[in-house]
Biotite code that builds the C-alpha atoms (Angstrom):
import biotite.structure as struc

atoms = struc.array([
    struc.Atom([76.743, 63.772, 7.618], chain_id="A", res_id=1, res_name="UNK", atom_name="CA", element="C"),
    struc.Atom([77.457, 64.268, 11.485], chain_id="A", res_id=2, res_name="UNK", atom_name="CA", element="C"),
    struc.Atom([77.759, 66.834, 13.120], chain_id="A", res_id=3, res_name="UNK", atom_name="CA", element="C"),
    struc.Atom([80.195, 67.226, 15.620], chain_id="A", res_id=4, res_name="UNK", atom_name="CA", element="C"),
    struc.Atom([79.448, 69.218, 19.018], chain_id="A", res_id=5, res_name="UNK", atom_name="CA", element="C"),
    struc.Atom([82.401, 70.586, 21.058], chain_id="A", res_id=6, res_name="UNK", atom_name="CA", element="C"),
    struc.Atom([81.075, 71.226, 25.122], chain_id="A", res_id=7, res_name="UNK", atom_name="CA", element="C"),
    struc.Atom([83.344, 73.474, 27.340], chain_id="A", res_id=8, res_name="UNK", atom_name="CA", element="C"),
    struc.Atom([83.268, 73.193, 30.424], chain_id="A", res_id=9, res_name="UNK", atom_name="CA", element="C"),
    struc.Atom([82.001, 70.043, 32.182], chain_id="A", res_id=10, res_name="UNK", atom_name="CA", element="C"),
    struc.Atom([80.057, 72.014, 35.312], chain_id="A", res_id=11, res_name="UNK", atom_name="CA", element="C"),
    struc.Atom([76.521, 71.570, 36.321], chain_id="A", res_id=12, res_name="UNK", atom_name="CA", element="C"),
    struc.Atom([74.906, 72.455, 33.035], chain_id="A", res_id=13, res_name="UNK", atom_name="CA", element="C"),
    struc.Atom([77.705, 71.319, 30.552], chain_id="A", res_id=14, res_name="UNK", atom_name="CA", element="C"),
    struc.Atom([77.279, 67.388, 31.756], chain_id="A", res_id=15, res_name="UNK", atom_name="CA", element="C"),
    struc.Atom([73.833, 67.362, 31.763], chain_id="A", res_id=16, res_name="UNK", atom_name="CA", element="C"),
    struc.Atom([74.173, 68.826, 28.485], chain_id="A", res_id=17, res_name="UNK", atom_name="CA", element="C"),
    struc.Atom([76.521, 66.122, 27.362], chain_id="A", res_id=18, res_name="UNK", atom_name="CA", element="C"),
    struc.Atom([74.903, 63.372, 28.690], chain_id="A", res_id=19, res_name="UNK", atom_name="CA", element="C"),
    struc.Atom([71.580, 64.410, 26.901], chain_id="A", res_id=20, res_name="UNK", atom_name="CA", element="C"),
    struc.Atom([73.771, 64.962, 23.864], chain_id="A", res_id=21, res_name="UNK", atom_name="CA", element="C"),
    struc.Atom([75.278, 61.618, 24.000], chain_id="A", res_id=22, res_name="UNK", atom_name="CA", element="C"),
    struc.Atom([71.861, 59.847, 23.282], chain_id="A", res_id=23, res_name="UNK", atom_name="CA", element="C"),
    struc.Atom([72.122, 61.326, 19.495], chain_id="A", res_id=24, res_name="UNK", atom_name="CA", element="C"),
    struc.Atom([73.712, 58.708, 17.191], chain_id="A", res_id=25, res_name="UNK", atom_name="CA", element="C"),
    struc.Atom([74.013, 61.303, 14.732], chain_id="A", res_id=26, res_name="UNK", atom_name="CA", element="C"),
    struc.Atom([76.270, 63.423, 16.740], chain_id="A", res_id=27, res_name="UNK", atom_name="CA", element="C"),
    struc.Atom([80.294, 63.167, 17.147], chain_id="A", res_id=28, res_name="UNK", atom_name="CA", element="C"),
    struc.Atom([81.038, 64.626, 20.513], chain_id="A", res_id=29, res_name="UNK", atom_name="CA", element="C"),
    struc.Atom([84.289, 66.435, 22.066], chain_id="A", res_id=30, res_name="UNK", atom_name="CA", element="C"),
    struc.Atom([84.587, 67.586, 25.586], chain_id="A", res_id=31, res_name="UNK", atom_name="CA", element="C"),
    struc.Atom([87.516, 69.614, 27.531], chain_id="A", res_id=32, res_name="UNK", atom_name="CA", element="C"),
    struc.Atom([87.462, 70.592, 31.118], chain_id="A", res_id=33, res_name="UNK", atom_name="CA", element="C"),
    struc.Atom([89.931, 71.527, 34.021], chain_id="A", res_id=34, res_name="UNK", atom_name="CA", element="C"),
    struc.Atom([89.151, 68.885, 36.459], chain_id="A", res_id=35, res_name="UNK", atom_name="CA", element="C"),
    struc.Atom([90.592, 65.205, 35.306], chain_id="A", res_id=36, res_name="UNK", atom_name="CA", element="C"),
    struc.Atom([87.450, 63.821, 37.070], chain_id="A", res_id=37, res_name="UNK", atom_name="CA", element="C"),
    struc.Atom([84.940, 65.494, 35.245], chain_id="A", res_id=38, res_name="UNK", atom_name="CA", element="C"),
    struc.Atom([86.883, 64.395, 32.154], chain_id="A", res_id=39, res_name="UNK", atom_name="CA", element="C"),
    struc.Atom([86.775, 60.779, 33.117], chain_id="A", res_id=40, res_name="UNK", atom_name="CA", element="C"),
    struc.Atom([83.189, 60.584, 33.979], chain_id="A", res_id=41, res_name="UNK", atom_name="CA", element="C"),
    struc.Atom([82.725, 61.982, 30.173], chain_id="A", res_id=42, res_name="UNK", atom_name="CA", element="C"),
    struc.Atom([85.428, 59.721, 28.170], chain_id="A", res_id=43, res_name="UNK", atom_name="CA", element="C"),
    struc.Atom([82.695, 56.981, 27.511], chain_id="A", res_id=44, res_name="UNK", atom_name="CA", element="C"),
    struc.Atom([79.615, 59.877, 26.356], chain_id="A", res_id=45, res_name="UNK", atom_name="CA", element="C"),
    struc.Atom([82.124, 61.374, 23.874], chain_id="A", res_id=46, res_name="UNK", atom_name="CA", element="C"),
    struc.Atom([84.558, 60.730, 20.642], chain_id="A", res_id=47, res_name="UNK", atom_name="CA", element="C"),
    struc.Atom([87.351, 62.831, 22.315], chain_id="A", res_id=48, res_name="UNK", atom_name="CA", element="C"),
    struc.Atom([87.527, 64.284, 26.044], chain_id="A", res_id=49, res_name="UNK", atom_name="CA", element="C"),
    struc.Atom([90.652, 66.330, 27.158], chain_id="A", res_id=50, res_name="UNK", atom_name="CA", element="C"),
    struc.Atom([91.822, 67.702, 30.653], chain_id="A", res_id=51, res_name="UNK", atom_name="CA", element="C"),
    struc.Atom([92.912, 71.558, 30.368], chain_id="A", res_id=52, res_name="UNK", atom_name="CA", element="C"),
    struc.Atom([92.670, 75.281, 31.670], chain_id="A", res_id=53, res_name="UNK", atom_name="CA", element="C"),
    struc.Atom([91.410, 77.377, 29.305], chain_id="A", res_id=54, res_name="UNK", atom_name="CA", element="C"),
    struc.Atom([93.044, 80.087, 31.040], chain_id="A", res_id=55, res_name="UNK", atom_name="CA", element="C"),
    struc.Atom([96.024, 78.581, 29.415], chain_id="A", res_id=56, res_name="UNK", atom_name="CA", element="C"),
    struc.Atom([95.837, 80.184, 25.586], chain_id="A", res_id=57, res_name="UNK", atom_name="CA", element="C"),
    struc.Atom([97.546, 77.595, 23.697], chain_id="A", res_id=58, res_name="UNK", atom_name="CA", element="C"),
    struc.Atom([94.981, 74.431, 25.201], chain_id="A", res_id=59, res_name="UNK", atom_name="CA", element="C"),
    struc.Atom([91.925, 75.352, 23.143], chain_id="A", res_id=60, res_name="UNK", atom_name="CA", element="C"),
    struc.Atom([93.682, 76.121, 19.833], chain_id="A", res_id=61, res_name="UNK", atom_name="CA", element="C"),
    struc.Atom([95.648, 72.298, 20.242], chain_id="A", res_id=62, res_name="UNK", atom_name="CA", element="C"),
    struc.Atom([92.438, 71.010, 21.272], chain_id="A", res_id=63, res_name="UNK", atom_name="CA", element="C"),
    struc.Atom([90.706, 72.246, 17.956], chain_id="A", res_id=64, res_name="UNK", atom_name="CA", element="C"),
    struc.Atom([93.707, 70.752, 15.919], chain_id="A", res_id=65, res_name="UNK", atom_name="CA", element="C"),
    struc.Atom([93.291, 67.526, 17.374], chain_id="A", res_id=66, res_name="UNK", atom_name="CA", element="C"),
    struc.Atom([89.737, 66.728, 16.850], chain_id="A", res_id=67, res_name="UNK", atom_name="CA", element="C"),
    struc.Atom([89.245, 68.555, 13.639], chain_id="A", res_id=68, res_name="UNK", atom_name="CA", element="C"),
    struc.Atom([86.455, 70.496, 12.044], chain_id="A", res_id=69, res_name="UNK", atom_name="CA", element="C"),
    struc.Atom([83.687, 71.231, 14.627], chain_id="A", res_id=70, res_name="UNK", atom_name="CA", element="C"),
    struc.Atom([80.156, 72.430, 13.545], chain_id="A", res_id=71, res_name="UNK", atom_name="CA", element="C"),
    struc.Atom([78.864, 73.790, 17.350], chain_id="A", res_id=72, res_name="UNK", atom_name="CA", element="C"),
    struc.Atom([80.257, 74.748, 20.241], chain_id="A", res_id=73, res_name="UNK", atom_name="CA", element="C"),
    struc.Atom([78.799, 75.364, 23.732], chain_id="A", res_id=74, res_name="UNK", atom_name="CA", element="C"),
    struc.Atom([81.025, 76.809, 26.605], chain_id="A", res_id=75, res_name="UNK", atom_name="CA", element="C"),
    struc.Atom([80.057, 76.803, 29.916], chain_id="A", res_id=76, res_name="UNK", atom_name="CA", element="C"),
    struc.Atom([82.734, 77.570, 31.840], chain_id="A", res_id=77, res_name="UNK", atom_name="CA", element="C"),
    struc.Atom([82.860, 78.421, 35.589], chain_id="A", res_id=78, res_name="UNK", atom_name="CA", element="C"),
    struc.Atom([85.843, 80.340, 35.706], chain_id="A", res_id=79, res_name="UNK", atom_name="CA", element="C"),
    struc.Atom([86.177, 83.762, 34.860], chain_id="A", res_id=80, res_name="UNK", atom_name="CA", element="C"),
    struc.Atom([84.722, 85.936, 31.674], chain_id="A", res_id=81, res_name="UNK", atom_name="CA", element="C"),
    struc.Atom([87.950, 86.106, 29.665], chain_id="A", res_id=82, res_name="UNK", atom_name="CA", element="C"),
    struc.Atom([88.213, 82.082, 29.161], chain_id="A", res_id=83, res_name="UNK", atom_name="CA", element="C"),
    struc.Atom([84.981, 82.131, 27.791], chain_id="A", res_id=84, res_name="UNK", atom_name="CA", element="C"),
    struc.Atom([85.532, 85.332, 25.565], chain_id="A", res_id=85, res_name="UNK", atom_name="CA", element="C"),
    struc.Atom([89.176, 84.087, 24.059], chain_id="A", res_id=86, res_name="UNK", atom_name="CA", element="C"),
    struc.Atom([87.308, 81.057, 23.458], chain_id="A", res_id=87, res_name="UNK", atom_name="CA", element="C"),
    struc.Atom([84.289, 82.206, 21.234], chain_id="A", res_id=88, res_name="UNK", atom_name="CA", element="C"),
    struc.Atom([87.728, 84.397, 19.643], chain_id="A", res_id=89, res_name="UNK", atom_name="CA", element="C"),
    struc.Atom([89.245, 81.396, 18.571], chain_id="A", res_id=90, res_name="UNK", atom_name="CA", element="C"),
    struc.Atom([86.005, 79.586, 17.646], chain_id="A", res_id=91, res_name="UNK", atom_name="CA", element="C"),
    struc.Atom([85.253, 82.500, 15.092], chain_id="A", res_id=92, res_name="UNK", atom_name="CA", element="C"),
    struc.Atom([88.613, 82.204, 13.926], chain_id="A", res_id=93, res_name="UNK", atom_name="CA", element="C"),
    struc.Atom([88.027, 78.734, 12.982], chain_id="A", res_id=94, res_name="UNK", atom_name="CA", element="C"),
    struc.Atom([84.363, 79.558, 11.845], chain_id="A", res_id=95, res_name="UNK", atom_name="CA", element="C"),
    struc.Atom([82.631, 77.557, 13.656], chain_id="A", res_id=96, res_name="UNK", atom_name="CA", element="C"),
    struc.Atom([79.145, 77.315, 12.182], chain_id="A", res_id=97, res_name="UNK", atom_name="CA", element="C"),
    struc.Atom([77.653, 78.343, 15.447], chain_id="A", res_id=98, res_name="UNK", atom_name="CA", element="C"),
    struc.Atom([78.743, 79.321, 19.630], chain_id="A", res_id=99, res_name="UNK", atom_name="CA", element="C"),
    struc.Atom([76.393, 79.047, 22.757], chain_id="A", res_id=100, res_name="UNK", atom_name="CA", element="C"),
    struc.Atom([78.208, 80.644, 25.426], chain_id="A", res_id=101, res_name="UNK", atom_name="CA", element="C"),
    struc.Atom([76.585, 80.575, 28.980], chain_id="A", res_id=102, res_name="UNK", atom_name="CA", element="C"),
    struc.Atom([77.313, 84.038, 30.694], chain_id="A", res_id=103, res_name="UNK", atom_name="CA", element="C"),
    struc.Atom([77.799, 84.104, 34.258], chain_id="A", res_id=104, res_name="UNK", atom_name="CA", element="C"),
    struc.Atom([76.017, 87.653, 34.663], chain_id="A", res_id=105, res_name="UNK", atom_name="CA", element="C"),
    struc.Atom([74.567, 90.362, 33.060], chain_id="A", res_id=106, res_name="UNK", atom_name="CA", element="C"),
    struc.Atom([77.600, 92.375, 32.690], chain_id="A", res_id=107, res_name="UNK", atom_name="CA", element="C"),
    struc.Atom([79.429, 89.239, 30.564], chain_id="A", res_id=108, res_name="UNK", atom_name="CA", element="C"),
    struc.Atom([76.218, 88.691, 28.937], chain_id="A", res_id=109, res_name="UNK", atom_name="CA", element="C"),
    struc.Atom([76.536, 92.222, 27.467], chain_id="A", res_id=110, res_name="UNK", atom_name="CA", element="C"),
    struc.Atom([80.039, 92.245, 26.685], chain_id="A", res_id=111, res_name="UNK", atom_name="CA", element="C"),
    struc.Atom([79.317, 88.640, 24.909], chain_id="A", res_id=112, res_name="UNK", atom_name="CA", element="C"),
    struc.Atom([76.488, 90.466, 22.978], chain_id="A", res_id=113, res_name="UNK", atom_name="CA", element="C"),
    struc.Atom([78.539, 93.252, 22.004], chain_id="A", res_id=114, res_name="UNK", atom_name="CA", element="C"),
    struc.Atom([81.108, 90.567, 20.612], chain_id="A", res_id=115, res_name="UNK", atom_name="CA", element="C"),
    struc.Atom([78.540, 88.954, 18.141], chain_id="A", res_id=116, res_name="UNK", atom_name="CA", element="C"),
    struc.Atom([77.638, 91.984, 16.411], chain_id="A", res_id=117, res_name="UNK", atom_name="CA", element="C"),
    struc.Atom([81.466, 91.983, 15.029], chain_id="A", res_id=118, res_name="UNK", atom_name="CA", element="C"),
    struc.Atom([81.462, 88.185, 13.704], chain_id="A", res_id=119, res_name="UNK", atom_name="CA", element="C"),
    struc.Atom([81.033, 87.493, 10.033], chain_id="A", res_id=120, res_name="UNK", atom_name="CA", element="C"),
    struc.Atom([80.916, 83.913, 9.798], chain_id="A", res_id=121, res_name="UNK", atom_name="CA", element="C"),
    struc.Atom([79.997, 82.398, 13.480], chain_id="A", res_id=122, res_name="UNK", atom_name="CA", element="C"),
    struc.Atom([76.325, 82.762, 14.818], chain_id="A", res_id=123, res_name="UNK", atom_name="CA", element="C"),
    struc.Atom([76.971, 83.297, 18.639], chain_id="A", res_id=124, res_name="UNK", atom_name="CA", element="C"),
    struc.Atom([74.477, 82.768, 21.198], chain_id="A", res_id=125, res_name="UNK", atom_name="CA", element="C"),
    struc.Atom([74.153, 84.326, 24.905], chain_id="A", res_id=126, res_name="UNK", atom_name="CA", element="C"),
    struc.Atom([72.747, 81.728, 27.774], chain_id="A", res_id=127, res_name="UNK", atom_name="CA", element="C"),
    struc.Atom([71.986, 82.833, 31.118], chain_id="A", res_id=128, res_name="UNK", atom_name="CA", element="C"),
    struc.Atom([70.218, 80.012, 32.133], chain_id="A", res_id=129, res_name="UNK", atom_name="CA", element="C"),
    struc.Atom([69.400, 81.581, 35.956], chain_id="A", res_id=130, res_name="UNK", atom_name="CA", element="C"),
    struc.Atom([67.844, 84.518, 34.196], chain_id="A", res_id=131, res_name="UNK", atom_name="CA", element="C"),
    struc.Atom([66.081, 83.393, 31.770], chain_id="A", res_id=132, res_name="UNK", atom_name="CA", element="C"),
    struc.Atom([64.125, 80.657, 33.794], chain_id="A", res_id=133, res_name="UNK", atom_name="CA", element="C"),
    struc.Atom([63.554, 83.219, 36.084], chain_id="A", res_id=134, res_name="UNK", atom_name="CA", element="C"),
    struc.Atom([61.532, 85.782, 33.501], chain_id="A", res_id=135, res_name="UNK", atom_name="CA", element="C"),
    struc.Atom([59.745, 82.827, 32.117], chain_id="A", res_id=136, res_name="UNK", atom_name="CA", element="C"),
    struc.Atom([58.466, 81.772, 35.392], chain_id="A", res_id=137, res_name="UNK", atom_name="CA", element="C"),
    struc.Atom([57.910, 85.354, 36.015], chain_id="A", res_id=138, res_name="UNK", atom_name="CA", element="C"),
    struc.Atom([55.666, 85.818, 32.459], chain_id="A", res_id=139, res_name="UNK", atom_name="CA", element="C"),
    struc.Atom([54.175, 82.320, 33.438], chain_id="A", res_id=140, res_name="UNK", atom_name="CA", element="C"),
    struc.Atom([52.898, 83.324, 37.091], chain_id="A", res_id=141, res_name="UNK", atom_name="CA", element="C"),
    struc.Atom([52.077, 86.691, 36.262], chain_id="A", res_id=142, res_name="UNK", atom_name="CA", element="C"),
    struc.Atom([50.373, 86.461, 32.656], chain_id="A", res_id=143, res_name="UNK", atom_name="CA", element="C"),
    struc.Atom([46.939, 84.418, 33.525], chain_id="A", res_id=144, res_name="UNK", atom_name="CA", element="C"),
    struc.Atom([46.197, 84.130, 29.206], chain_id="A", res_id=145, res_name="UNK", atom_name="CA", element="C"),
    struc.Atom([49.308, 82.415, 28.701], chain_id="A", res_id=146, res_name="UNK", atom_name="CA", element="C"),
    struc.Atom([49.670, 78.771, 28.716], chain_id="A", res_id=147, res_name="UNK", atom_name="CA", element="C"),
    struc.Atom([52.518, 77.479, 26.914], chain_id="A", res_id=148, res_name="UNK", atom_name="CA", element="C"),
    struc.Atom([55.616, 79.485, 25.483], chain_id="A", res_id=149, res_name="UNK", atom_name="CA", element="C"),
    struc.Atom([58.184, 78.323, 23.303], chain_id="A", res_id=150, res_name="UNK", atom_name="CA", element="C"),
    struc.Atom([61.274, 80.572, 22.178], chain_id="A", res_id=151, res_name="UNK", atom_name="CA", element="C"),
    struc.Atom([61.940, 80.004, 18.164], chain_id="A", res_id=152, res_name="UNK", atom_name="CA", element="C"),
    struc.Atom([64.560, 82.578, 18.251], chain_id="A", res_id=153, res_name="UNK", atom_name="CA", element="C"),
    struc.Atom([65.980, 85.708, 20.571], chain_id="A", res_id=154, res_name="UNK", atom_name="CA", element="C"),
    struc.Atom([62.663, 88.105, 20.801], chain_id="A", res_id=155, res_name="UNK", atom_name="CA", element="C"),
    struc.Atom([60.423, 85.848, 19.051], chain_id="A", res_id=156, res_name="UNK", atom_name="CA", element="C"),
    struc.Atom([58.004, 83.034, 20.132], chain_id="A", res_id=157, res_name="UNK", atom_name="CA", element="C"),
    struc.Atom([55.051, 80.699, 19.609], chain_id="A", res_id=158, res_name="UNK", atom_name="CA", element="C"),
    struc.Atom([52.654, 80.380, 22.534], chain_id="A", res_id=159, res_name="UNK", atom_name="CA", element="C"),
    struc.Atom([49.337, 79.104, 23.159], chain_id="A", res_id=160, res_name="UNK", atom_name="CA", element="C"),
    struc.Atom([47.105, 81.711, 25.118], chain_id="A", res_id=161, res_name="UNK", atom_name="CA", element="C"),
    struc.Atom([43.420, 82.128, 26.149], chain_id="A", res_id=162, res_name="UNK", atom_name="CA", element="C"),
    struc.Atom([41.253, 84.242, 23.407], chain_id="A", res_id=163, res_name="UNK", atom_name="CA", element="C"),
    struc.Atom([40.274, 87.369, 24.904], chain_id="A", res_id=164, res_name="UNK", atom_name="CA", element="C"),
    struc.Atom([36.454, 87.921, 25.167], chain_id="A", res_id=165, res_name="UNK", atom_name="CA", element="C"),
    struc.Atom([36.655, 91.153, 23.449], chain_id="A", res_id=166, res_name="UNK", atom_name="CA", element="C"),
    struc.Atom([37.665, 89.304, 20.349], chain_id="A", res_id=167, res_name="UNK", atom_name="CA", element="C"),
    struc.Atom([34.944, 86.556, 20.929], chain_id="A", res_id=168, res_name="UNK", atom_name="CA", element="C"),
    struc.Atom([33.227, 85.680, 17.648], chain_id="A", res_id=169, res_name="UNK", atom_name="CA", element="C"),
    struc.Atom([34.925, 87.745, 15.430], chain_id="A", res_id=170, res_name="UNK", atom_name="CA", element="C"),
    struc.Atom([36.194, 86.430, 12.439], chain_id="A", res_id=171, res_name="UNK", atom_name="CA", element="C"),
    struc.Atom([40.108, 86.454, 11.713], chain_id="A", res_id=172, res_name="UNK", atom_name="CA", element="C"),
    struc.Atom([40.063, 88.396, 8.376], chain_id="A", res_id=173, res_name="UNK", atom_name="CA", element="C"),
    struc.Atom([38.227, 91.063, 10.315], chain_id="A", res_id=174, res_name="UNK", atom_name="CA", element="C"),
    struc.Atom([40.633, 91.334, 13.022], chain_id="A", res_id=175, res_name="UNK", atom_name="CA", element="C"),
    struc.Atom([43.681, 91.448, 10.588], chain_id="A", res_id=176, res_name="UNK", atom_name="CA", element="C"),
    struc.Atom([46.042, 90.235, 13.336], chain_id="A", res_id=177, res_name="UNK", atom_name="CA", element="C"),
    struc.Atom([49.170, 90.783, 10.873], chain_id="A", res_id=178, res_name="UNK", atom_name="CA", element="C"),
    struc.Atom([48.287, 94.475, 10.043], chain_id="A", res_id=179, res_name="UNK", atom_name="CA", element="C"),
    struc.Atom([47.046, 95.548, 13.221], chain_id="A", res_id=180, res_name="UNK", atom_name="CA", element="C"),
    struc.Atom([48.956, 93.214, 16.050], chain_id="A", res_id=181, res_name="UNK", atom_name="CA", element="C"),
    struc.Atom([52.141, 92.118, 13.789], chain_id="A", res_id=182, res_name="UNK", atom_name="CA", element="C"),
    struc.Atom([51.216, 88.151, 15.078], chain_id="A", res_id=183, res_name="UNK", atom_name="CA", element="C"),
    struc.Atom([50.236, 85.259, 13.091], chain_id="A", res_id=184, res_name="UNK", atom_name="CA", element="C"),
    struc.Atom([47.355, 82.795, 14.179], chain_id="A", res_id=185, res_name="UNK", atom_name="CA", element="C"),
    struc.Atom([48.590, 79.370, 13.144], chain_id="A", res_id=186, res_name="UNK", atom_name="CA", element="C"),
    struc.Atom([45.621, 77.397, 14.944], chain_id="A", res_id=187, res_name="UNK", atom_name="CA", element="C"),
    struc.Atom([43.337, 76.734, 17.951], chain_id="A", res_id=188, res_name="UNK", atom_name="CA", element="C"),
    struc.Atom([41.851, 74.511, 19.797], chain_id="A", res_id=189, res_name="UNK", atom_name="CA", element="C"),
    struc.Atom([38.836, 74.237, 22.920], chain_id="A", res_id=190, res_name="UNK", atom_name="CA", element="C"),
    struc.Atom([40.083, 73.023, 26.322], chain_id="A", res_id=191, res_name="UNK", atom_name="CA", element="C"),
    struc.Atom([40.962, 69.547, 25.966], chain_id="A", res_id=192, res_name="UNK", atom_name="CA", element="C"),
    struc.Atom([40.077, 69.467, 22.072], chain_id="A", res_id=193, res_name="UNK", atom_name="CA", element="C"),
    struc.Atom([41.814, 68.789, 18.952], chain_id="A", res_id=194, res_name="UNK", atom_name="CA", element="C"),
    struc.Atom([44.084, 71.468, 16.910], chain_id="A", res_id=195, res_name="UNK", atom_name="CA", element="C"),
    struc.Atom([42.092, 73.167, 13.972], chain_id="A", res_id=196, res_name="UNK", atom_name="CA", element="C"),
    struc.Atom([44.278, 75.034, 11.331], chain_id="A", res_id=197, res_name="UNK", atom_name="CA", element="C"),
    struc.Atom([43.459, 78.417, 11.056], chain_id="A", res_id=198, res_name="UNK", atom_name="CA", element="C"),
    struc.Atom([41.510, 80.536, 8.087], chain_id="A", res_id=199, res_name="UNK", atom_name="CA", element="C"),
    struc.Atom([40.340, 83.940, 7.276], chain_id="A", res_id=200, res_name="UNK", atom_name="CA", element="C"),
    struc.Atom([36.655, 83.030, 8.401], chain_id="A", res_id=201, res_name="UNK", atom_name="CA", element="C"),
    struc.Atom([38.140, 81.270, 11.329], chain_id="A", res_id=202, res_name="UNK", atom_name="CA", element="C"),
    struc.Atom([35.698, 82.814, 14.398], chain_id="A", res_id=203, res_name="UNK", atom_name="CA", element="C"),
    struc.Atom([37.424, 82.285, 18.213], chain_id="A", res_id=204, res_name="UNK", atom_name="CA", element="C"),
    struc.Atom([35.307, 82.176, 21.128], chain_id="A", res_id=205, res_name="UNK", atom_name="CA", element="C"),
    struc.Atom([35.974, 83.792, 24.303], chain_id="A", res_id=206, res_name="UNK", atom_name="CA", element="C"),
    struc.Atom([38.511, 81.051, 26.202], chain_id="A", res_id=207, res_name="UNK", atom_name="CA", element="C"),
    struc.Atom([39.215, 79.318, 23.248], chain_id="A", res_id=208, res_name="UNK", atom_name="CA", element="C"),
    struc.Atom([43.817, 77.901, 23.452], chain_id="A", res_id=209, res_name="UNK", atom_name="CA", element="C"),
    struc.Atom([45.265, 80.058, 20.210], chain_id="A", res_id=210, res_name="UNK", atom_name="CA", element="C"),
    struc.Atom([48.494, 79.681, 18.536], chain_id="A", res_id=211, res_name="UNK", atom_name="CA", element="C"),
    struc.Atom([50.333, 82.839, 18.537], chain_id="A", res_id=212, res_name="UNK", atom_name="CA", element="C"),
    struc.Atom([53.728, 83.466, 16.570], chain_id="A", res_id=213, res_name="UNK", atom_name="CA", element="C"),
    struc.Atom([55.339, 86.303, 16.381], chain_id="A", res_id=214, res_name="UNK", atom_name="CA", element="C"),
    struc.Atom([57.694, 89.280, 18.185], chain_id="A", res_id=215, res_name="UNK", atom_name="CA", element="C"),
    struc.Atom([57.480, 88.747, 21.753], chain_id="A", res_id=216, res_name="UNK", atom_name="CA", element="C"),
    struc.Atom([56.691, 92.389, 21.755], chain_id="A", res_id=217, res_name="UNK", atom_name="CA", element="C"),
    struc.Atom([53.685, 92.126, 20.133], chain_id="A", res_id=218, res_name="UNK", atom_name="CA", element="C"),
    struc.Atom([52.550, 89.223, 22.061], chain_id="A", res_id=219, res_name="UNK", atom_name="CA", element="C"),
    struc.Atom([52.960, 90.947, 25.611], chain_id="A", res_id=220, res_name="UNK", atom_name="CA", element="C"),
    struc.Atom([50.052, 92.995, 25.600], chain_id="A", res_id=221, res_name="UNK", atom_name="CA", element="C"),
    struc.Atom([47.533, 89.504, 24.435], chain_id="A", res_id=222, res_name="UNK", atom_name="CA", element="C"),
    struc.Atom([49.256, 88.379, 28.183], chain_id="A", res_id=223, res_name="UNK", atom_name="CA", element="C"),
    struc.Atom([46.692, 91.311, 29.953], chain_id="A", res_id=224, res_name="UNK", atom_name="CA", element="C"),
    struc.Atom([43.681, 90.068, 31.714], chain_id="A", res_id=225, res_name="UNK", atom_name="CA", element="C"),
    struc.Atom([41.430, 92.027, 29.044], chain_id="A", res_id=226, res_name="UNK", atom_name="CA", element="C"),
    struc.Atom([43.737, 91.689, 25.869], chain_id="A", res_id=227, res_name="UNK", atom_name="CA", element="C"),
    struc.Atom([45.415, 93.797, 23.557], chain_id="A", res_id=228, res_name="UNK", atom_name="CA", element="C"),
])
């Protein structure tokens, strides 16, 4: 069955998103903005696309009642913070499945944060896309283990780092990474090597590119020079 996606907001960041979007066959799209233009350059990407202020209260819930059920919904809306917030309202009232909203600062993404804690049915998630490439770069430049990081969900990741020497040649059921560091090795590999699963007898050497999952707060301190 396919899903259908409903973008808000047709900025910077909502048209790029739609126009990656619109490469998935498996996807019905919908699309409403302010600006006719931006609405026009999106009318061939997308199943429906509407022109309309979501400052304007009765525009979203019409919207919704034209195009039917919708499964996600991303707003990214330039305006101000209460479009965005009356819109993840209404999108809970319809319970949609799930909401990425992209906050324009800290103080929205908190209030946006505080919101999803009250929803029973709608999974809402906060972007602040600035932000958030900003710490990763950050982690990147400043954490000389790390090589690769990839979020699997808020505060908890998979990335690839360098084994620390002080763990060189031990063996993984003598470490106990899940009792003692709360992390999961799922596999390794040397410099330019092939992937090798994992096992208790599994011994690392000093350098050697691990798989790490697990709370990003347990994987910080494996980012220092000397390890954990």
């Amino acid at each position: 069955m396919r899903k259908s996606v409903l973008v808000l907001g047709l900025g910077t960041f909502g048209s790029r998103l739609l126009q990656k979007l619109s490469d998935a066959e498996d996807l019905r799209l919908f699309a409403l903005d302010r600006q006719q233009e931006q609405v026009e350059k999106a009318v061939n990407l997308v199943h429906t696309a509407a022109c309309g202020d979501l400052d304007d209260p009765e525009i979203l819930p019409a919207f919704l009642d034209q195009v039917g059920t919708v499964d996600i919904a991303v707003i990214s809306l330039g305006e101000g913070t209460t479009a965005s917030i009356s819109a993840v309202l209404e999108l809970q009232d319809r319970k949609v499945d799930r909401v990425l909203v992209k906050a324009r600062n800290e103080s929205h993404r908190r209030v946006l944060k505080t919101l999803e804690r009250s929803f029973a049915h709608t999974k809402v998630e906060v972007l602040l896309p600035e932000l958030d490439a900003a710490e990763k770069l950050a982690r990147s430049l400043s954490a000389e283990a790390l090589t690769r990081e990839i979020q699997l969900a808020p505060g908890f990741s998979l990335v690839e780092i360098r084994w620390p020497e002080k763990f060189s040649g031990k063996s993984l059921q003598e470490l106990e990474l899940r009792q003692n560091f709360g992390l999961s090795l799922l596999g390794w590999r040397q410099p330019g090597g092939h992937l090798q699963l994992a096992g208790p007898e599994s011994r690392l050497e000093a350098g050697a590119l691990a798989l790490l999952v697990g709370p990003t707060e347990a994987i910080d301190p494996w980012l220092k020079p000397d390890g954990p």
